[in-house]
BAFI-3210 file (N, C-alpha, C; in Angstrom, 3 decimals, decimal comma, padded with zeros to 6 digits):
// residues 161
n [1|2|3|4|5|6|7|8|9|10|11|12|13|14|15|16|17|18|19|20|21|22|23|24|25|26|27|28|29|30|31|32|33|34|35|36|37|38|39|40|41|42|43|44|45|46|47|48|49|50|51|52|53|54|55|56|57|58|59|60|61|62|63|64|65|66|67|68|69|70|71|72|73|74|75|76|77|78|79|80|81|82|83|84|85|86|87|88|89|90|91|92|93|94|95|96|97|98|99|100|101|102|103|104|105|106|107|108|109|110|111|112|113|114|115|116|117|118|119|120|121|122|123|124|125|126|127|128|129|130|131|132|133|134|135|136|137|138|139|140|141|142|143|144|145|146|147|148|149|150|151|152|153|154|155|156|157|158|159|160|161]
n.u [023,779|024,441|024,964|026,444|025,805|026,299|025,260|023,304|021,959|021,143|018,928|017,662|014,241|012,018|010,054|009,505|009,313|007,250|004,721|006,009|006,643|004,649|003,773|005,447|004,854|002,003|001,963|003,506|002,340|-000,224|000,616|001,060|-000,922|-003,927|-004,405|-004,776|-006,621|-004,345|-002,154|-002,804|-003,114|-000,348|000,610|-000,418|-000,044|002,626|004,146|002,562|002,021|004,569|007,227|006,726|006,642|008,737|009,903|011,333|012,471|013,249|014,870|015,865|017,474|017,965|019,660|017,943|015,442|013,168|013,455|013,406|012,223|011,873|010,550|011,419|009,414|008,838|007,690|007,912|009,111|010,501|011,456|013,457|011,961|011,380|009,507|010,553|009,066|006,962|008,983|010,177|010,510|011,143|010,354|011,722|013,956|015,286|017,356|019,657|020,133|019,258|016,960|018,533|020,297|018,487|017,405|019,351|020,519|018,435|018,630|020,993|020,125|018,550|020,386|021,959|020,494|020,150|018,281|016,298|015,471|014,427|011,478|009,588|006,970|005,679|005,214|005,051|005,110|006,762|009,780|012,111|012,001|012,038|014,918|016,160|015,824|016,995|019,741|020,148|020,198|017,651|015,560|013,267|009,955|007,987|004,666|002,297|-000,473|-001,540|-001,456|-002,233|-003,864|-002,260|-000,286|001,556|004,064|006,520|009,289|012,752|014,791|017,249|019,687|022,490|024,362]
n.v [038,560|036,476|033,603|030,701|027,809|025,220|026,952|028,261|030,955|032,760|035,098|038,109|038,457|039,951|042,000|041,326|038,088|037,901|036,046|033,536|032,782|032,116|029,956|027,869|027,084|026,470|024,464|022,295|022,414|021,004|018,831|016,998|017,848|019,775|023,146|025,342|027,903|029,540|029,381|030,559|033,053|034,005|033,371|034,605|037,575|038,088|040,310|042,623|040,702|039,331|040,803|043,326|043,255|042,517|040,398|037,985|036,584|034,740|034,035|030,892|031,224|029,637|029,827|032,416|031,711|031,774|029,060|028,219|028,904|030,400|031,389|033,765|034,302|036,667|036,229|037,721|040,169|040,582|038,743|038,361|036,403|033,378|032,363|029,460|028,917|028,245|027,341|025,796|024,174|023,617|020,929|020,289|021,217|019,546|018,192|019,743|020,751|022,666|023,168|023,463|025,759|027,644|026,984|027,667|030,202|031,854|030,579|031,646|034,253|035,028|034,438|036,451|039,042|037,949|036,298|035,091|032,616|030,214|028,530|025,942|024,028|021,176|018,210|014,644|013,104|014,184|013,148|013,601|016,523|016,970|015,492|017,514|019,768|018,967|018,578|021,789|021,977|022,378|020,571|018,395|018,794|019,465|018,931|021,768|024,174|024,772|026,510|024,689|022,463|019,964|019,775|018,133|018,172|019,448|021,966|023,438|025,797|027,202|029,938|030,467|032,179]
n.w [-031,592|-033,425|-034,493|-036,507|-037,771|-039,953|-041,768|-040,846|-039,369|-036,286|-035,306|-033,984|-033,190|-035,691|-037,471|-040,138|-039,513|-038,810|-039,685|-040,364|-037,747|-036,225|-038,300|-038,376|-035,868|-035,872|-037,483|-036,046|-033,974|-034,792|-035,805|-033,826|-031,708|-030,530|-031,965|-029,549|-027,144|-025,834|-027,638|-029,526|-028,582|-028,362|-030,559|-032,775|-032,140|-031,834|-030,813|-029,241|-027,212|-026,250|-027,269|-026,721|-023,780|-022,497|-023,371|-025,716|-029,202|-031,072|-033,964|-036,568|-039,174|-042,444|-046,029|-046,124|-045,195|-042,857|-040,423|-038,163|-034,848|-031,503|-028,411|-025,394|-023,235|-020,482|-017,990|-014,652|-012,838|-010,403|-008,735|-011,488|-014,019|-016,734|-019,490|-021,574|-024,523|-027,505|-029,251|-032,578|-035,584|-039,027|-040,375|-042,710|-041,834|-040,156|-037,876|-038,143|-035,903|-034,698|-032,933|-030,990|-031,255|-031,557|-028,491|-027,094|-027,353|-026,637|-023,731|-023,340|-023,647|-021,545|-018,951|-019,413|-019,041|-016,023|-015,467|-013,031|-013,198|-016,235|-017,067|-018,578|-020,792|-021,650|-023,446|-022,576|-024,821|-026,302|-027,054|-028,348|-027,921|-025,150|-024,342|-025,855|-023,956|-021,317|-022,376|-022,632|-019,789|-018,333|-015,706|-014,440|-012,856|-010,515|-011,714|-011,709|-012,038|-015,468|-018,650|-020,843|-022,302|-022,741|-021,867|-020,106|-018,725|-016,897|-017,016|-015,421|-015,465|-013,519|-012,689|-011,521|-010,928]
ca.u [023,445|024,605|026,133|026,696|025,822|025,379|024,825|021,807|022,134|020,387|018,527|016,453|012,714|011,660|008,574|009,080|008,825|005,991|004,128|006,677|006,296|002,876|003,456|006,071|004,574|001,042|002,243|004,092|000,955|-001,283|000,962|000,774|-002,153|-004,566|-004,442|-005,401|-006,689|-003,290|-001,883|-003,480|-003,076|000,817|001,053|-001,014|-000,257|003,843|004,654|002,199|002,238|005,890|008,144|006,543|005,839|010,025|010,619|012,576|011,837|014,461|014,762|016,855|017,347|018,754|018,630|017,360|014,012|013,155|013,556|013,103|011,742|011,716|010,003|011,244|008,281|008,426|006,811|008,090|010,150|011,143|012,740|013,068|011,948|011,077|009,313|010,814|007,824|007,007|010,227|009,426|011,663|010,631|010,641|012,778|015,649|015,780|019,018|020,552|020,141|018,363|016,115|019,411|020,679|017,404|017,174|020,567|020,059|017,474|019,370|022,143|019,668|018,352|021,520|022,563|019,681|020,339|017,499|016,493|015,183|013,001|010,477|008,691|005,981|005,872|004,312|005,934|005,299|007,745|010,953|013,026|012,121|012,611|015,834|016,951|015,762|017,847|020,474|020,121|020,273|016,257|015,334|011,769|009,737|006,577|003,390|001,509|-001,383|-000,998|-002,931|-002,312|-004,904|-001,648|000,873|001,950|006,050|007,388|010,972|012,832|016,117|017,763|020,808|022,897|025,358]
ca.v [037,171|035,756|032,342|030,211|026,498|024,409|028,000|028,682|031,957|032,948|036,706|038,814|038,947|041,332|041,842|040,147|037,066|037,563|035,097|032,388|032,458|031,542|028,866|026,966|026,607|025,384|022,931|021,131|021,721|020,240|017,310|016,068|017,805|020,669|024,599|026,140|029,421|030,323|029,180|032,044|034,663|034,279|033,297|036,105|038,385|038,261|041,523|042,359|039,446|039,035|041,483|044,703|042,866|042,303|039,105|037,856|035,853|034,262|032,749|030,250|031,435|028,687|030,314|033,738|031,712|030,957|027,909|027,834|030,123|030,605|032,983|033,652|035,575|037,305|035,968|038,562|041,008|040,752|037,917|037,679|034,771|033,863|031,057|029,057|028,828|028,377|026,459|024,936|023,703|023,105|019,328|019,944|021,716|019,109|017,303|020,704|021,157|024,698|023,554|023,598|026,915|028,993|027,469|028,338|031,461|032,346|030,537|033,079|036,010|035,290|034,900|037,912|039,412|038,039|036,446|033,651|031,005|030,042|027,582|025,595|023,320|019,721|016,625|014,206|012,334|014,685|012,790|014,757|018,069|016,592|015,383|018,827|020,889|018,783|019,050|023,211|022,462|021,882|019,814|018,224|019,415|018,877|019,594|022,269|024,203|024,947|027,282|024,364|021,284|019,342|020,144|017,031|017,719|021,249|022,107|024,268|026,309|027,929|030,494|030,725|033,246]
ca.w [-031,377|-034,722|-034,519|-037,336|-037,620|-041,113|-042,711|-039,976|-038,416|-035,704|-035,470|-033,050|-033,946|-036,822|-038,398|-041,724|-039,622|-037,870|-040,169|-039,938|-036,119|-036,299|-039,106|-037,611|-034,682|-036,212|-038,287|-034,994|-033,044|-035,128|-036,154|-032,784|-030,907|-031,406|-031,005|-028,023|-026,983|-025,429|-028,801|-030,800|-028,349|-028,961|-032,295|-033,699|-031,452|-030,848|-030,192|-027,763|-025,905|-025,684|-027,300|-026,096|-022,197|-022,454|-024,082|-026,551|-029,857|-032,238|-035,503|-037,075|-040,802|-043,304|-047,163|-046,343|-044,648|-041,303|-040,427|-036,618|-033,788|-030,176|-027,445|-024,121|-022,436|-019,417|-016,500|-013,882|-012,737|-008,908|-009,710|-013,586|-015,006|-018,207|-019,942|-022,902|-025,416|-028,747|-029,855|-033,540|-036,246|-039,823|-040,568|-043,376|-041,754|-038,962|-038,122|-038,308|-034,110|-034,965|-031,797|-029,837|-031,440|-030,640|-027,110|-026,524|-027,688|-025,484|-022,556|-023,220|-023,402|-020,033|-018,476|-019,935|-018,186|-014,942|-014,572|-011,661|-013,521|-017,032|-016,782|-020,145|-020,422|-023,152|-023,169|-022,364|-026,611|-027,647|-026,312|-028,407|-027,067|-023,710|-024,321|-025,914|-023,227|-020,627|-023,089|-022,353|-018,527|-017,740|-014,783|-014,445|-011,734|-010,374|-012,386|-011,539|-012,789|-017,325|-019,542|-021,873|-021,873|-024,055|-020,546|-018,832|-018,298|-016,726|-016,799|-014,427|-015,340|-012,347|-012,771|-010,056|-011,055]
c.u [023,462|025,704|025,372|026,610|026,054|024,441|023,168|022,820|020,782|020,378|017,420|015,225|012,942|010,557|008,113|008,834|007,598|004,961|004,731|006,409|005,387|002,767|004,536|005,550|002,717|000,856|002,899|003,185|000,071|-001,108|000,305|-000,584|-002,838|-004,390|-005,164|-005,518|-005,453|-001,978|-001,857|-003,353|-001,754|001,040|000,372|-000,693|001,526|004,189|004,318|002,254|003,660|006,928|007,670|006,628|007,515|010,457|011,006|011,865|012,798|014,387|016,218|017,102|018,405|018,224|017,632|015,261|014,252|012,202|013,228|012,788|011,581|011,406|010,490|009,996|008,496|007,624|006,822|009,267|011,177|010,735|012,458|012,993|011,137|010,262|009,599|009,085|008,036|007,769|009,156|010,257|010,872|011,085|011,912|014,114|015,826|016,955|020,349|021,178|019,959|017,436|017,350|019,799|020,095|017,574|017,802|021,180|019,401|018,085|020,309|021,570|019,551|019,311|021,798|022,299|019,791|019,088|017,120|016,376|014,536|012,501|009,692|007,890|005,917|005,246|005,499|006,438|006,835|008,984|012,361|013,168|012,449|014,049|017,156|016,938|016,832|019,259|021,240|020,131|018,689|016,211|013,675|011,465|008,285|005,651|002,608|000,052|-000,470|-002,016|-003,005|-003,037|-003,715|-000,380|001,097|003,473|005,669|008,945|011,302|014,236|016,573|018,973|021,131|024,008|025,137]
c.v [036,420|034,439|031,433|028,827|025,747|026,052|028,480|030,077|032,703|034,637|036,937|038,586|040,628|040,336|041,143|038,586|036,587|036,336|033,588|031,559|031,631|030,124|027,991|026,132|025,754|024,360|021,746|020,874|020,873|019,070|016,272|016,059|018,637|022,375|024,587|027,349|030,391|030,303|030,756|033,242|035,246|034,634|034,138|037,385|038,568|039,309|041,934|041,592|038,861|039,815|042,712|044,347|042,190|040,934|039,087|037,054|036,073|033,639|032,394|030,293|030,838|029,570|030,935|032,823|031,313|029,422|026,999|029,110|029,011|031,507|032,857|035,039|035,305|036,513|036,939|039,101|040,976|039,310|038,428|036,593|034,914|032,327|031,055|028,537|028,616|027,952|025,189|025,055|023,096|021,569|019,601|020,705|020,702|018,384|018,313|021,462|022,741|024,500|023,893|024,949|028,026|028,880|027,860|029,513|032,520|032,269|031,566|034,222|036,119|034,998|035,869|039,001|039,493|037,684|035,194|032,363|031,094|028,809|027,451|024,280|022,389|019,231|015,807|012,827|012,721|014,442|013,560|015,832|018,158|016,807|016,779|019,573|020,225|018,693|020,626|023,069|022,149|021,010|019,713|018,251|019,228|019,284|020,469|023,007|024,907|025,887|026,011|022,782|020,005|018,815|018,850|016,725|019,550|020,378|023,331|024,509|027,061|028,522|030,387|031,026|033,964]
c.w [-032,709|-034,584|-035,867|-036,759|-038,867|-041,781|-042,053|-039,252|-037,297|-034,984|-034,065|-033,903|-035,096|-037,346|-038,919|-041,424|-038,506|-038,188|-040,084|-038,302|-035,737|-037,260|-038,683|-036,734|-034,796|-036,906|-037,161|-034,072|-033,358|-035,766|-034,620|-031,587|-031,548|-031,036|-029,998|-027,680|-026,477|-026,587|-029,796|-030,473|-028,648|-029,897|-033,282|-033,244|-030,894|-030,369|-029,121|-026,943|-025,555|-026,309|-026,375|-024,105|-022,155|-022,096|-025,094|-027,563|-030,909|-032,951|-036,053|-038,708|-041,633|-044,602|-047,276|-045,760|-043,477|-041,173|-039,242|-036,602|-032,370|-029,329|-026,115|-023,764|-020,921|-018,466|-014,985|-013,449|-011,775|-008,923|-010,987|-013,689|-015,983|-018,465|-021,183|-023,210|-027,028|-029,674|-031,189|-034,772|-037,410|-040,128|-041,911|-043,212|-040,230|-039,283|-038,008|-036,855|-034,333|-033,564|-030,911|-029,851|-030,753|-029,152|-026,671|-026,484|-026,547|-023,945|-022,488|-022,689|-021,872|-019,215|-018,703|-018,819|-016,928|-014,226|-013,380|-012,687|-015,456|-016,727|-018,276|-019,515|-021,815|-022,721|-023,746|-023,578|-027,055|-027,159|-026,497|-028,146|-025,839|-023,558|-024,606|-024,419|-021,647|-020,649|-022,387|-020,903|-017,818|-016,996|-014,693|-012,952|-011,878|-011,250|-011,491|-012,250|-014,444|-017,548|-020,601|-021,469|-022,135|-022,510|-019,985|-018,004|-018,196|-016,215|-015,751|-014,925|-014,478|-012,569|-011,274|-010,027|-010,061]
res [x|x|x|x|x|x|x|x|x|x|x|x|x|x|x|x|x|x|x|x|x|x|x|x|x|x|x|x|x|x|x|x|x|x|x|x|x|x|x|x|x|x|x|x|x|x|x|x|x|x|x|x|x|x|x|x|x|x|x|x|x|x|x|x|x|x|x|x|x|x|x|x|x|x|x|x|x|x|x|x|x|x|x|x|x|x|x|x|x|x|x|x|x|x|x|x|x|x|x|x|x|x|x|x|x|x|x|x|x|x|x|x|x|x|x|x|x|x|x|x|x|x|x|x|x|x|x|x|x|x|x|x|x|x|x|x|x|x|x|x|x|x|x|x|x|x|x|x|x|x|x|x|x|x|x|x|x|x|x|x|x]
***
């Protein structure tokens, strides 16, 4: 899964950026809202909570750092589906469409997979994340219940290979 953009390449999870993961993603939370307990259980916790439980988690590495990340986690088996998560893009590599790379990334994996659907969760401030993720194919769909207090937009990706 190595594609080339503007000298971004995009990698499987590893270790060394386990810390990145986590700092990406709290610097975009806490620009616009605040952590949350389902926040911390990820972002400290990626492996268990989404590599080992067979999800996925990608980085966008500009100049040997990461620069982006993305998680698809697991949601279930009989179907597969997955949820896009965690998508977060350092302010100073934006412009570079590294959010498009990862999600598309991920969209690949789970195709790959075979699986029914993913499903993500925004608010509906962040126009540009909107706009990407319908970009990637996302369709908005009713609200239902969130772990996240922040939740006011779900998306819905449907394969239908």
């Amino acid at each position: 899964m190595n594609e080339m953009n503007n000298e971004v390449t995009i990698i499987n999870y590893e270790t060394q950026y386990k810390e990145a993961f986590k700092t990406l993603n709290e610097e975009w939370i806490k620009t616009f809202f605040r952590m949350e307990a389902g926040d911390y259980k990820l972002l400290d916790n990626p492996e268990e909570h989404i590599i080992n439980k067979g999800g996925h988690i990608v980085f966008a590495i500009l100049d040997h750092e990461a620069v982006g990340t993305c998680a698809l986690v697991k949601m279930s088996d009989e179907p597969l589906r997955f949820e896009l998560s965690k998508m977060a893009v350092s302010p100073k590599a934006q412009g570079k469409k590294i959010g498009y790379l990862v999600g598309q990334a991920l969209v690949d994996k789970a195709r790959e997979l075979k699986a029914e659907s993913i499903f993500l969760e925004t608010n509906s401030v962040l126009v540009p994340a909107i706009k990407l993720y319908e970009k990637l194919g996302f369709k908005h769909m009713p609200i239902s219940d969130s772990a996240y207090d922040r939740c006011d937009t779900q998306m819905l990706l449907t394969f239908n290979d």
